[in-house]
N, C-alpha and C positions, 0 to 999 in steps of 0.2 A: 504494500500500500504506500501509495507517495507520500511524505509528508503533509498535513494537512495547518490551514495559517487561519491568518486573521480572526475581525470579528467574525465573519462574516463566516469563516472558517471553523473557527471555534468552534461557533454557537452548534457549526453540522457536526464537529469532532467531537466535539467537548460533552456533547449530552447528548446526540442522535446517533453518530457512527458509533458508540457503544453497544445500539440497539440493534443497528443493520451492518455490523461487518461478516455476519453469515446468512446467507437465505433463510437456515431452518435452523439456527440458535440464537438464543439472545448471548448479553453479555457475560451474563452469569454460568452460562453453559462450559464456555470457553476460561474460563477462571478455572472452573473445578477441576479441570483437566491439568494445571499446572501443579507446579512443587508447591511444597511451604515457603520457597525463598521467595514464591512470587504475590508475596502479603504487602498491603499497599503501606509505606512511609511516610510518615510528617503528618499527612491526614487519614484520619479513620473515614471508612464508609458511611458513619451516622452522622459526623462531622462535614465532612462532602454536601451530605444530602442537604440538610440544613443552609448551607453555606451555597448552594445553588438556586435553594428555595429565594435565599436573600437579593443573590445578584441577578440573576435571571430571570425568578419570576417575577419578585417585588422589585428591583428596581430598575430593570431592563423594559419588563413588559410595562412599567407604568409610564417612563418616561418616552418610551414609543409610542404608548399610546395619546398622552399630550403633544409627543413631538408630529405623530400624524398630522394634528388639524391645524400645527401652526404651516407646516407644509404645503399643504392645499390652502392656506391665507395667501403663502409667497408666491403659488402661480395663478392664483389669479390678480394677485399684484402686479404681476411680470406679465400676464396677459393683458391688464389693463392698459400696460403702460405703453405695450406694444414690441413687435421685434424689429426695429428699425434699428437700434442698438445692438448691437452682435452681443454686448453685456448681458444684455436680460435674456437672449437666448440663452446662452448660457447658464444663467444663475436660474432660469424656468426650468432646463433640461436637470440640476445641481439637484435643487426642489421637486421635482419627480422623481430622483432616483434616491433620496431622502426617505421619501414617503413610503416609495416602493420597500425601504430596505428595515423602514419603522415599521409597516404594514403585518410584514411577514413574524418580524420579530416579536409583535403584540399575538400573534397566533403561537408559536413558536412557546412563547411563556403560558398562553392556555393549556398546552399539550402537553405541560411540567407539572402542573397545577396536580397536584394527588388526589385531590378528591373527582376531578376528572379524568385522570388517565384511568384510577383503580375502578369507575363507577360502573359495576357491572350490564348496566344496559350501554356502554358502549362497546361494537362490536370491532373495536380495533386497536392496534397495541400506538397509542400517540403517536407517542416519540420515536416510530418510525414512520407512521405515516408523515409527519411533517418534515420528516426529512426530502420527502419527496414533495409536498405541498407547499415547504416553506423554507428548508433549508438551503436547497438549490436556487428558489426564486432567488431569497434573499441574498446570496452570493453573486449571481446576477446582475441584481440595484446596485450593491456593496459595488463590486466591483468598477462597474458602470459610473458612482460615483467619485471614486479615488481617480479615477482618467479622466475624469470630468474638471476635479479642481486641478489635475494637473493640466488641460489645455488651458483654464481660465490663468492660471499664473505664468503660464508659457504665452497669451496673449498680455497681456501687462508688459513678459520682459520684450515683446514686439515692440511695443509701442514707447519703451525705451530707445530700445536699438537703433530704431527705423521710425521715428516718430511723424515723418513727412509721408511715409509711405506706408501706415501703417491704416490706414482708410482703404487700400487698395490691394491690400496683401488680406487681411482678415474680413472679407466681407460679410453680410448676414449669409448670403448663399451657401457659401464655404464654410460657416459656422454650422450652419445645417446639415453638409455632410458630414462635418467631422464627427458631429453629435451622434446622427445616426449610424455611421459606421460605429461608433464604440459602441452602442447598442445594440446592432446589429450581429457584429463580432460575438458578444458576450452572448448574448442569444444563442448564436451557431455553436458557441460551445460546451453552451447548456443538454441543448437540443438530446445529442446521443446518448447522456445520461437515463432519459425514459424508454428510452430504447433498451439499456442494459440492464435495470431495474425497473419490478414493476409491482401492484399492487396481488395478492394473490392469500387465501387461506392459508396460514402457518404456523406448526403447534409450539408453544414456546415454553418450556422446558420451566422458567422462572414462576410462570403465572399458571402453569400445571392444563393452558386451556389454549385453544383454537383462536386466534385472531386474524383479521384480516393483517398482513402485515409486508415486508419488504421480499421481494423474489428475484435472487438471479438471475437474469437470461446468463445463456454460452455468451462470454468473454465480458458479461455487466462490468467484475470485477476490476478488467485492464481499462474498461472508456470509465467508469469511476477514477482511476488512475490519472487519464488522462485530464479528465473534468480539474480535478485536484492539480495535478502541474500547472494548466493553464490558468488558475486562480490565485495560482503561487507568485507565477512572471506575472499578472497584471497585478497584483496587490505589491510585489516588492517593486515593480517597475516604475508605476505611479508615485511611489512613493518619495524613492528614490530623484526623481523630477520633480515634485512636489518641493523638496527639500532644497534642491539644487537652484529653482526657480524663485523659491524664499528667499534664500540669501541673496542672489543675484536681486531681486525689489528691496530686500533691507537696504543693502549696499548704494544701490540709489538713492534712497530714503536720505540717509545718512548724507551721503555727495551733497544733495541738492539743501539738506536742512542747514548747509555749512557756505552752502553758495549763496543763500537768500541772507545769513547773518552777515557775510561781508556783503554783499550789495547794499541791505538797509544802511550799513555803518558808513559806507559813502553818500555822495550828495544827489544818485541819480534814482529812479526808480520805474519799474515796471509798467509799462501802457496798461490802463484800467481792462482792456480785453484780456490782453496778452496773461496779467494777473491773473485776470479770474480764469481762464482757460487751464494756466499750471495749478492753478488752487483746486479747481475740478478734475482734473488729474491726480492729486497729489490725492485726495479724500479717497477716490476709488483705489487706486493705491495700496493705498494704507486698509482698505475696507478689508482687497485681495489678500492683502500679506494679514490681516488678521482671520482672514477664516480658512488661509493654507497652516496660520500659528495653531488655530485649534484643532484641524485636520492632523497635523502632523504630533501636538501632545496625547490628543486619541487614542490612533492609530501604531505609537511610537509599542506599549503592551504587546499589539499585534507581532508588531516585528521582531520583539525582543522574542517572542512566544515561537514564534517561523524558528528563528537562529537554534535555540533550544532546544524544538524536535528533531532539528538534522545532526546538532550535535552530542543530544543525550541519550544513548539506546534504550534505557524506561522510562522516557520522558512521553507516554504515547495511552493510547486507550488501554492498554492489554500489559502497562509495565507498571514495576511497583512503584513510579510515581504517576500511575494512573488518575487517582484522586487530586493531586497537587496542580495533573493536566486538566480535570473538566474544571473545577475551580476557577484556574488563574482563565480557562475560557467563557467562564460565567460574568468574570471581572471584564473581560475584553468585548463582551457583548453589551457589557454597560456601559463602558468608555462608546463607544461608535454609538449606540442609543444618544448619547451627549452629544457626539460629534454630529448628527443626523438633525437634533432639534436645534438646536442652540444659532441655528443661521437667523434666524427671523429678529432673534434682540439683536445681531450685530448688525444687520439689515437697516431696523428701527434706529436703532443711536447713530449710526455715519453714513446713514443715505436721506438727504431733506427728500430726495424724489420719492422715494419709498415710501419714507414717513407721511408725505403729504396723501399719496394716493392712500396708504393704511386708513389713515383718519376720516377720510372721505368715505373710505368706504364702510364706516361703522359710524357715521355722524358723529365724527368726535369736534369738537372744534379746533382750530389750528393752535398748534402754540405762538 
């Protein structure tokens, strides 16, 4: 089995792929089969439980599920406001795959929920059906948005770079395929996963009874494989750019906050367009490099989490740091829950356009 990452990752590894790394066992099957040395470490199993119950159900599922509606606020902000802007295409497309990756994750925490997984008139084992219901979407969105904020910070260092030609190098059109292709993309990648698993009756050794639950097809195993690779290069790849792209807007940041002090200190100063044009650049800026800042503290769990399963051999579902792995993926599902909702207040505080049309559209008055 590849390595398995992220939140996004996690959340399938950390508490689903437990459920479905056999067609016709659960986890527990595949434990008892092992020695004494393979007893889980740091954390107990009742401790785990608990401690999944915390991050996952109660504080993942809740804050997705607030982070939802503020999500569907921002694109109809961004539709209000129109895409004539390559920006709000963008931050529209950022806001749908937000929603999409809060959406799944609000189900994902029902399907942990104990008194609904164990409730005997449901005819299926959760926490595997949602690995196909909700885990893969969710990897999907997830993913979809970590390439997301990486073209939006990679158009900022455009319009650094190339700032005269940066109207004709990024246009809405272009903005449109790019969006789509990364949608697209992740789709296609998704896609053969239902194909190698499927939904089907299966007796599960743990719960002593029949559920409808997770079914290998011939070679599920290796496109699960593959599914997982590809979510590996787009969540370290993204990231990776996200961060590279950061620095590069700090560093500007910084240049230009050092150019406007020695300008003021002399006797000339900036044409009132010319101003306000860098002053509206500098906001959006600053908006970008603060919600690539939050992306990237997130996210950061994530990748320490990736580093770790490649270089610790029981750092994984089935090793005696089994429990320490769904945990710190229960943690990592709640960090991206944060990263998912939290655009809307940095939206609100450093965009007046945003703000205005916000207020508008709930009759607030202006400030």
């Amino acid at each position: 089995m590849v390595p398995q990452s992220n939140n996004s990752w996690v959340m399938v590894t950390s508490s689903a792929l437990g459920s479905s790394s056999n067609s016709n066992s659960s986890i527990s099957s595949i434990l008892s089969t092992t020695t004494i040395d393979n007893r889980p470490i740091f954390i107990s199993d009742s401790m785990r439980e608990k401690l999944e119950i915390v991050f996952f159900v109660v504080m993942s599922g809740g804050i997705s599920f607030v982070g939802s509606f503020a999500n569907i606020i921002n694109m109809v902000v961004f539709l209000k406001q129109g895409f004539s802007d390559t920006m709000n295409i963008s931050l529209f497309a950022l806001a749908l795959s937000d929603f999409g990756s809060l959406i799944t994750l609000v189900w994902m925490a029902i399907c942990f929920v104990p008194d609904f997984r164990f409730h005997p008139n449901i005819p299926f084992e959760t926490t595997q059906i949602q690995y196909l219901s909700a885990g893969w979407p969710h990897m999907l969105c997830a993913r979809s948005g970590s390439l997301i904020t990486a073209f939006i910070t990679f158009e900022r260092c455009i319009c650094i770079a190339l700032p005269l030609r940066v109207k004709s190098i990024i246009t809405p059109r272009r903005t449109i395929i790019v969006i789509a292709s990364i949608f697209g993309i992740m789709v296609v990648s998704v896609m053969p996963i239902y194909y190698g698993m499927q939904i089907g009756p299966t007796f599960l050794e743990d719960r002593n009874k029949t559920l409808l639950a997770i079914v290998y097809a011939k070679g599920g195993h290796e496109i699960e494989s593959i599914g997982f690779a590809v979510g590996v290069v787009a969540q370290i790849g993204s990231f990776v750019l996200v961060v590279i792209f950061t620095v590069i807007l700090l560093n500007s940041l910084v240049r230009k906050s050092r150019w406007r002090k020695t300008a003021t200190s002399g006797d000339g100063t900036a044409s009132g367009s010319g101003a306000e044009k860098s002053n509206r650049d500098k906001r959006v800026m600053v908006m970008v490099v603060t919600i690539s800042g939050i992306f990237i503290a997130c996210f950061m769990p994530s990748a320490i989490n990736v580093v770790l399963i490649i270089l610790w051999a029981d750092y994984n579902i089935v090793g005696r740091l089994r429990n320490l792995f769904q945990v710190t993926g229960s943690i990592c599902n709640a960090c991206e829950s944060i990263n998912c909702s939290i655009n809307i207040i940095v939206y609100y505080k450093m965009s007046s356009k945003f703000r205005l049309t916000f207020r508008e559209m709930f009759h607030l008055k202006n400030e």
